[in-house]
N, CA, C and O atoms as CSV, one atom per row, in Angstrom:
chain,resi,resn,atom,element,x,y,z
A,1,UNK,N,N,-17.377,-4.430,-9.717
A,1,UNK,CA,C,-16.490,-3.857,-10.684
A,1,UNK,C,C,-16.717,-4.583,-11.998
A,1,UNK,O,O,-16.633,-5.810,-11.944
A,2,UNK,N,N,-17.001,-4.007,-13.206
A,2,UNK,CA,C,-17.334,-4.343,-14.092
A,2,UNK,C,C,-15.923,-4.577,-15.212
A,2,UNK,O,O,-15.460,-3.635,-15.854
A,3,UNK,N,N,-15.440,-5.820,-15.284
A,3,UNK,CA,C,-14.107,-6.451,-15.800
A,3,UNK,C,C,-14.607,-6.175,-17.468
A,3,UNK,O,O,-15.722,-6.551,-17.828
A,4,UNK,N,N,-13.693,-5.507,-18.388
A,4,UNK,CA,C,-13.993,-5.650,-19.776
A,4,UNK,C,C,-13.906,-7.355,-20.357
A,4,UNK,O,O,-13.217,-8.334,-20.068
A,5,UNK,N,N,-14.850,-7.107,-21.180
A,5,UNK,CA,C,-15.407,-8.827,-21.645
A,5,UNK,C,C,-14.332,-8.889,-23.123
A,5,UNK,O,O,-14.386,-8.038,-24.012
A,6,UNK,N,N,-13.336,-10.146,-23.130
A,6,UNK,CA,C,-12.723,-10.406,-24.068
A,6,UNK,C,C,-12.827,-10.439,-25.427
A,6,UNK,O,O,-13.452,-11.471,-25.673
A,7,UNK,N,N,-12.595,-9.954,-26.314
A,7,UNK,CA,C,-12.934,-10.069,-27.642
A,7,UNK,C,C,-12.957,-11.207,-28.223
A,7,UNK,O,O,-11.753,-11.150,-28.473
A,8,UNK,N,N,-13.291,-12.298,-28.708
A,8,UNK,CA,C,-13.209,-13.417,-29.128
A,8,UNK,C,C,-12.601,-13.147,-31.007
A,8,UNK,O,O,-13.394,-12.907,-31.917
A,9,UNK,N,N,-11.563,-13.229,-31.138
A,9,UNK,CA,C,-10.856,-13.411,-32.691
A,9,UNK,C,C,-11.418,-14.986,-33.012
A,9,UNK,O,O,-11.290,-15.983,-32.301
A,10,UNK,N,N,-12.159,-14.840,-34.479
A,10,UNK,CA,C,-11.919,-16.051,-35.386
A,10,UNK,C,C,-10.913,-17.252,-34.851
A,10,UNK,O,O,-9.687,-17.365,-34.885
A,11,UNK,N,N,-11.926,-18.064,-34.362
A,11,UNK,CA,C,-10.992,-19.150,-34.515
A,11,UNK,C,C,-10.066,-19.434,-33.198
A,11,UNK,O,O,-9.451,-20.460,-32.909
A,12,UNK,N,N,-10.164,-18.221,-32.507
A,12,UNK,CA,C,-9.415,-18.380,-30.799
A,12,UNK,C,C,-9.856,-19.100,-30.089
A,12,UNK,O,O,-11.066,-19.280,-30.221
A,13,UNK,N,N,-9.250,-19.757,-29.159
A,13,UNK,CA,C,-9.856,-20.603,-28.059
A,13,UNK,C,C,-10.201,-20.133,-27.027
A,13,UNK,O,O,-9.985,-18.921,-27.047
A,14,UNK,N,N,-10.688,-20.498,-26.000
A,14,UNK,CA,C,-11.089,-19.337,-24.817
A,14,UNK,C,C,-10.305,-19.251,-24.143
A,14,UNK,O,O,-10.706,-18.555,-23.211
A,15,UNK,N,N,-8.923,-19.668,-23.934
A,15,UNK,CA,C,-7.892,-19.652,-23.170
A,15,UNK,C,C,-7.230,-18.390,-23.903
A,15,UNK,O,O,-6.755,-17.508,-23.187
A,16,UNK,N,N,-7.176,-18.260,-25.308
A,16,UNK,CA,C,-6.627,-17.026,-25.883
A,16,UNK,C,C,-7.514,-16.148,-25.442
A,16,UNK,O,O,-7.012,-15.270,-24.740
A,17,UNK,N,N,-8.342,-16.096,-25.561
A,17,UNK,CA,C,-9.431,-14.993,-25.112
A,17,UNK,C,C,-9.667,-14.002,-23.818
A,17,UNK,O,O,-10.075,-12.847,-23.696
A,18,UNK,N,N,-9.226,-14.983,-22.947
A,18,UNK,CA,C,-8.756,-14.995,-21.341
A,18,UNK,C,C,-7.745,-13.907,-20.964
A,18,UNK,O,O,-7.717,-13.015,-20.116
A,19,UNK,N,N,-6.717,-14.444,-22.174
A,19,UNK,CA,C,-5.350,-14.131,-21.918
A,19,UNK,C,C,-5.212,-12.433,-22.502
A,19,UNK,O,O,-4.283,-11.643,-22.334
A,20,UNK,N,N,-6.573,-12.246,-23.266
A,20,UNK,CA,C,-6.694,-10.504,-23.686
A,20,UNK,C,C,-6.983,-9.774,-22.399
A,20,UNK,O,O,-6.574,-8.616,-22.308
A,21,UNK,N,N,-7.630,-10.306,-21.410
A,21,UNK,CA,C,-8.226,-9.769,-20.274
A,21,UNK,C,C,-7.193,-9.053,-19.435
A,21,UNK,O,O,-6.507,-9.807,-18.745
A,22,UNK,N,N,-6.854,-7.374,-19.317
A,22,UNK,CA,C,-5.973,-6.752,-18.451
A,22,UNK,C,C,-6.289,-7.382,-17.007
A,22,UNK,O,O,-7.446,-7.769,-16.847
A,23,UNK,N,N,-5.449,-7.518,-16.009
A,23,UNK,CA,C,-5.088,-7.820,-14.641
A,23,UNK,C,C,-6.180,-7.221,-13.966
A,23,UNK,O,O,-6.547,-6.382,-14.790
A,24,UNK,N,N,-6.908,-7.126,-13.015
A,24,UNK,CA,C,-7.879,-6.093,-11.972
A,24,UNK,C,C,-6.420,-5.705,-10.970
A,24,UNK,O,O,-5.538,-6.283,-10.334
A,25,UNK,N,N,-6.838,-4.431,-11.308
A,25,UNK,CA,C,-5.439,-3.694,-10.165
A,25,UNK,C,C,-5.689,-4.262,-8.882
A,25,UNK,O,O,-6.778,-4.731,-8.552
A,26,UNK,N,N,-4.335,-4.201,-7.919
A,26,UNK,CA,C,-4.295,-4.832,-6.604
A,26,UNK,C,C,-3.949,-3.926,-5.902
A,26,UNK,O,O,-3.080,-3.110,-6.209
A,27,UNK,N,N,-4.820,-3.952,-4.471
A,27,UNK,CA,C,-4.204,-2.804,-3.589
A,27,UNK,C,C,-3.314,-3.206,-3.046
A,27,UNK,O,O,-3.284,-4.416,-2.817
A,28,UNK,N,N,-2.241,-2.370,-2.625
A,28,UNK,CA,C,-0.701,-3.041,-1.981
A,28,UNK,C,C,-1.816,-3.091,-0.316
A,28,UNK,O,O,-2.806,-2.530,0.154
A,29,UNK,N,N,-0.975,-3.985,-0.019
A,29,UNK,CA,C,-1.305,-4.231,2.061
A,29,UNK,C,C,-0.151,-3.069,2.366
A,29,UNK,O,O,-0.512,-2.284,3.242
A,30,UNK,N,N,1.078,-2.830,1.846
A,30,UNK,CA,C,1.754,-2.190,2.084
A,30,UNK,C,C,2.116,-0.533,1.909
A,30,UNK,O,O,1.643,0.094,0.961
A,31,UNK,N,N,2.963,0.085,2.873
A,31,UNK,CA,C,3.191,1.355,2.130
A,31,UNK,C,C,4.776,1.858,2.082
A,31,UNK,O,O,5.358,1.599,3.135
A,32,UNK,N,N,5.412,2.371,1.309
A,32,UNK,CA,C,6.602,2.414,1.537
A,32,UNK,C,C,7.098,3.831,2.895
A,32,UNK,O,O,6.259,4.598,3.369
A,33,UNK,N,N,8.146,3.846,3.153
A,33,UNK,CA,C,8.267,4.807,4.084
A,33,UNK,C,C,8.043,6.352,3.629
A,33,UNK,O,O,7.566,7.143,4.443
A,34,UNK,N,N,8.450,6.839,2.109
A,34,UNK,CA,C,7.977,8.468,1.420
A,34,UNK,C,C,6.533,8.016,1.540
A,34,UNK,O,O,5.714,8.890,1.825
A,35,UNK,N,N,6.078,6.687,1.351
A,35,UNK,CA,C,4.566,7.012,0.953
A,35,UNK,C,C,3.946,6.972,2.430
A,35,UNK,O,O,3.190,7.935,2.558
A,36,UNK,N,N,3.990,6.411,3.260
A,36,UNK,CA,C,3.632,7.232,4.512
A,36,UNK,C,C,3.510,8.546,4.916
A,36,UNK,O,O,2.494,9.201,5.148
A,37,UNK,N,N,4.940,8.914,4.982
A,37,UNK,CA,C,5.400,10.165,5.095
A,37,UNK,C,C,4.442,11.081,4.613
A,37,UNK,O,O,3.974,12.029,5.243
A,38,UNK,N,N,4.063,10.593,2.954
A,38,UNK,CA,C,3.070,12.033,2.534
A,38,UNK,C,C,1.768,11.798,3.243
A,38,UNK,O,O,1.066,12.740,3.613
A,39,UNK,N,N,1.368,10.228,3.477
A,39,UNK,CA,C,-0.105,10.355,4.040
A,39,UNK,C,C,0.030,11.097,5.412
A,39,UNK,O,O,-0.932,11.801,5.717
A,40,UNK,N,N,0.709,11.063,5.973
A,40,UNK,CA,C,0.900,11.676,7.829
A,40,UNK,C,C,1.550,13.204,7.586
A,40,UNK,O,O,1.655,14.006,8.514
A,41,UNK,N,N,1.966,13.496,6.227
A,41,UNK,CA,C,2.497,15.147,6.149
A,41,UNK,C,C,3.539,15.772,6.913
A,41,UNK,O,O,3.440,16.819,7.553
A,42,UNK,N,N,5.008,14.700,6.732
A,42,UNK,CA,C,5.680,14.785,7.380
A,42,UNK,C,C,6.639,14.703,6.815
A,42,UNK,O,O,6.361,14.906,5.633
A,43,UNK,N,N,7.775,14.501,6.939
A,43,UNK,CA,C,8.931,14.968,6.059
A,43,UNK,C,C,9.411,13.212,5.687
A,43,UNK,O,O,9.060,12.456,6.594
A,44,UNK,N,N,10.181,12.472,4.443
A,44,UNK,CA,C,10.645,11.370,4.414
A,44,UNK,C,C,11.536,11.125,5.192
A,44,UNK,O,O,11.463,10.020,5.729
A,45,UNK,N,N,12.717,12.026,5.568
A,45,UNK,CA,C,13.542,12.138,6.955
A,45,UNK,C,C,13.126,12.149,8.473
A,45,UNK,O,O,13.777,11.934,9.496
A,46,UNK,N,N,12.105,12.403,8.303
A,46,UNK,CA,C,11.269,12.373,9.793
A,46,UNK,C,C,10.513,11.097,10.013
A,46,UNK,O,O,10.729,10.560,11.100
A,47,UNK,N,N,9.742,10.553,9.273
A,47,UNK,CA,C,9.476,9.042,8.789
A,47,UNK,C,C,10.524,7.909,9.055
A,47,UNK,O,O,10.330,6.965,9.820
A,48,UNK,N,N,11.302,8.059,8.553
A,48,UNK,CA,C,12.504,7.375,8.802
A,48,UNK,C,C,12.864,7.010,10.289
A,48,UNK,O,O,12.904,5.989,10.977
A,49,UNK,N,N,13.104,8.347,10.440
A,49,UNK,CA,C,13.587,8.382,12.291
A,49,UNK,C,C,12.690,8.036,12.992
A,49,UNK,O,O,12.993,7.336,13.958
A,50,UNK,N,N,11.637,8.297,12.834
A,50,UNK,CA,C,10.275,7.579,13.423
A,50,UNK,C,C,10.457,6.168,13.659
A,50,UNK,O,O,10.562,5.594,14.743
A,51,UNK,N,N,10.483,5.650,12.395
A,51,UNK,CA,C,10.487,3.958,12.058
A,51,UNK,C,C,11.431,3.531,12.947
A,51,UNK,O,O,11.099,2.732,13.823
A,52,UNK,N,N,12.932,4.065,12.842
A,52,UNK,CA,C,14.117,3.965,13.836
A,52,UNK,C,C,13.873,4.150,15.301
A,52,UNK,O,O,14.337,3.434,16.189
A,53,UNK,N,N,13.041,5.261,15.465
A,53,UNK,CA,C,12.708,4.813,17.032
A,53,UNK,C,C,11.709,4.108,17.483
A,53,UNK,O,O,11.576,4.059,18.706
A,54,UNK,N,N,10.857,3.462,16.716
A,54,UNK,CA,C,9.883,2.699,16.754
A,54,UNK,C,C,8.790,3.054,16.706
A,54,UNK,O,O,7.963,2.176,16.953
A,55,UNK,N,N,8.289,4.351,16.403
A,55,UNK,CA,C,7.524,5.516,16.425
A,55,UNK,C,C,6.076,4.463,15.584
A,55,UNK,O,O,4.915,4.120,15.810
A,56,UNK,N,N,7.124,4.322,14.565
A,56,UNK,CA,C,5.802,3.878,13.271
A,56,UNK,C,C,5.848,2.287,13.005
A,56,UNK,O,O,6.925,1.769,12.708
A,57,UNK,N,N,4.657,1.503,13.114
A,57,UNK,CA,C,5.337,0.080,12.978
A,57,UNK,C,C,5.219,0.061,11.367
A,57,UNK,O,O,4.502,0.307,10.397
A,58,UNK,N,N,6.746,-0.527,11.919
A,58,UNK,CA,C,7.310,-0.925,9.916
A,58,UNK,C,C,7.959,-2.441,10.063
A,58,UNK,O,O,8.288,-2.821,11.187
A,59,UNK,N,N,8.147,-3.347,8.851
A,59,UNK,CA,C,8.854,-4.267,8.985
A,59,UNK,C,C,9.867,-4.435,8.027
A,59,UNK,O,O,9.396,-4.064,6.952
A,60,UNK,N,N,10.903,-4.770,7.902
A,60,UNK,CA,C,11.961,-4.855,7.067
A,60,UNK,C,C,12.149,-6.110,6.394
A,60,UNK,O,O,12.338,-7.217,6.898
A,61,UNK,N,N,12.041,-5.661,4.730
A,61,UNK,CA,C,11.851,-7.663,3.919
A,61,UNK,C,C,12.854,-7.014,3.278
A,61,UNK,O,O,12.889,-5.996,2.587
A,62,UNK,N,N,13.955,-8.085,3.774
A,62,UNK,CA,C,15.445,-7.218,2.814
A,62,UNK,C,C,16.328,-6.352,3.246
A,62,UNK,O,O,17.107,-6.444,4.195
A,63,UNK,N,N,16.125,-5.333,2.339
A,63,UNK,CA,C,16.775,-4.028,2.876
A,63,UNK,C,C,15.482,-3.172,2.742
A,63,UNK,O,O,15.655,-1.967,2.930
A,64,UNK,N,N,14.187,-3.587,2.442
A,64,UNK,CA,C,13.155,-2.314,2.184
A,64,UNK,C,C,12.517,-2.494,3.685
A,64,UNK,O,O,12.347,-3.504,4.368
A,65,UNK,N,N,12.294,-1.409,3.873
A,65,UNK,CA,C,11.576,-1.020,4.956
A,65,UNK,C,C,9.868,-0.784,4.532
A,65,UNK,O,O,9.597,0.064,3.682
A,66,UNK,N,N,8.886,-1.508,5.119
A,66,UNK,CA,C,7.411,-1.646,4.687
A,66,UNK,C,C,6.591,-1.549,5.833
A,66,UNK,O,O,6.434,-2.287,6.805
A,67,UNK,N,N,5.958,-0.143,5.392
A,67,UNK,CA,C,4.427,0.221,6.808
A,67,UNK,C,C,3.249,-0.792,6.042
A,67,UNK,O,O,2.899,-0.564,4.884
A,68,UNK,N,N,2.683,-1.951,6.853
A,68,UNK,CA,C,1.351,-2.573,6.708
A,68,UNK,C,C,0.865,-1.308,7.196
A,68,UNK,O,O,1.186,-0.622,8.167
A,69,UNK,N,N,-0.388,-1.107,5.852
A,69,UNK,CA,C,-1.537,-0.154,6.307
A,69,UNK,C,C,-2.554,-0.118,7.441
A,69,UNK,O,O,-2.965,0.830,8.111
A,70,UNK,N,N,-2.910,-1.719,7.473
A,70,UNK,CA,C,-3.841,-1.895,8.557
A,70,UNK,C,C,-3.254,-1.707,10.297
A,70,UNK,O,O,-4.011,-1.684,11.267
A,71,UNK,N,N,-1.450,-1.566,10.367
A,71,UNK,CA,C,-0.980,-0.961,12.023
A,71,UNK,C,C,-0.772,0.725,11.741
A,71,UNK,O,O,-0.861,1.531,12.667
A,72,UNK,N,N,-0.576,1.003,10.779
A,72,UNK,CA,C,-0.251,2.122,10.407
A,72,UNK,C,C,-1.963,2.855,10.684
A,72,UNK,O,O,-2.074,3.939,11.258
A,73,UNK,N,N,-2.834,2.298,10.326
A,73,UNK,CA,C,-4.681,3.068,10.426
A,73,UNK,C,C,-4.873,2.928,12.310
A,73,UNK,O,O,-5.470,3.727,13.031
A,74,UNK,N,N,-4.084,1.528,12.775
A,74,UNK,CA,C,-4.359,1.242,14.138
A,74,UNK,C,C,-3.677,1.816,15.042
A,74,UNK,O,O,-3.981,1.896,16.232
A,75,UNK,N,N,-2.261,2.447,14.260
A,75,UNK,CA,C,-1.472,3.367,15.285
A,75,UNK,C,C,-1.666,4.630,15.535
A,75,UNK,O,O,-1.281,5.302,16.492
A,76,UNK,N,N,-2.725,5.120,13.973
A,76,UNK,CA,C,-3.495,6.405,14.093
A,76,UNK,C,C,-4.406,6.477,15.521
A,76,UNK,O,O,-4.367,7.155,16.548
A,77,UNK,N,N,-5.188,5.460,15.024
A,77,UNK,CA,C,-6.565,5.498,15.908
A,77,UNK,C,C,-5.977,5.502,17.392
A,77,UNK,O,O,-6.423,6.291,18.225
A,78,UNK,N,N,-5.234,4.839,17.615
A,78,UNK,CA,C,-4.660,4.923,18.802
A,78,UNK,C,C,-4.026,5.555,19.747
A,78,UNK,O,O,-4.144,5.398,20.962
A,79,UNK,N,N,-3.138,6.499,18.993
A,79,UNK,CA,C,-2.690,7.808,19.214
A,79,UNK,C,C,-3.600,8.770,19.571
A,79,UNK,O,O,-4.528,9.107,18.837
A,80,UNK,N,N,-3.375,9.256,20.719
A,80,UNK,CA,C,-4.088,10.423,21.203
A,80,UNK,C,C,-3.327,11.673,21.321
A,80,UNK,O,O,-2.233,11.654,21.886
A,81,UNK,N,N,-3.794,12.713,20.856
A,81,UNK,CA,C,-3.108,13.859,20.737
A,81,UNK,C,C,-3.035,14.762,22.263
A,81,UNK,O,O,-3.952,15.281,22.899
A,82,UNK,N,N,-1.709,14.713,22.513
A,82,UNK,CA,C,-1.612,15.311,23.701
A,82,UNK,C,C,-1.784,17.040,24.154
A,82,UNK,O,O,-1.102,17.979,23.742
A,83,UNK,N,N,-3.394,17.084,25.530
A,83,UNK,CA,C,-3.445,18.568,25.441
A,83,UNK,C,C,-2.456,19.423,25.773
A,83,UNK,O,O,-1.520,18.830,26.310
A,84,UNK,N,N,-2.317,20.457,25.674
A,84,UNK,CA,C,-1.591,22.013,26.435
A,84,UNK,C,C,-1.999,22.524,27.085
A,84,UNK,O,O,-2.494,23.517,26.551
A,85,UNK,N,N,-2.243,22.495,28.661
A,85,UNK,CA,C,-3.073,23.585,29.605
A,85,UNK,C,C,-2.122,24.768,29.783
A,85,UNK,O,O,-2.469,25.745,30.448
């Protein structure tokens, strides 16, 4: 990823220079419970109840309720879709 290179102003130090440099975006580890919901195409009320019956692993920091992506990809893979004869 190619980071934009700081402008150096007259007379700045390189610590000012540094400090022009925007953040590199961070991927969350996390997802909130609507934002699940839309990746699995399911309703935010249905998500919910999920989480409540233990359906979806989520963990609670607070009062927020948070799907880690990496049990959320492992609960996919894991899940097997049940046939209909």
């Amino acid at each position: 990823m190619n980071r934009p290179q700081p402008r150096r102003l007259a007379g700045a130090s390189p610590l000012t220079a540094l400090m022009q440099i925007p953040p590199a975006p961070v991927e969350r580890v996390t997802l909130t419970v609507p934002e699940a919901a839309q990746l699995l195409g399911i309703s935010r009320n249905e998500a919910y109840l999920a989480v409540q019956r233990g359906e979806l692993p989520a963990r609670r920091i607070g009062r927020r309720i948070l799907i880690p992506r990496v049990a959320l990809e492992r609960w996919l893979a894991e899940t097997v879709p049940r046939r209909r004869c």
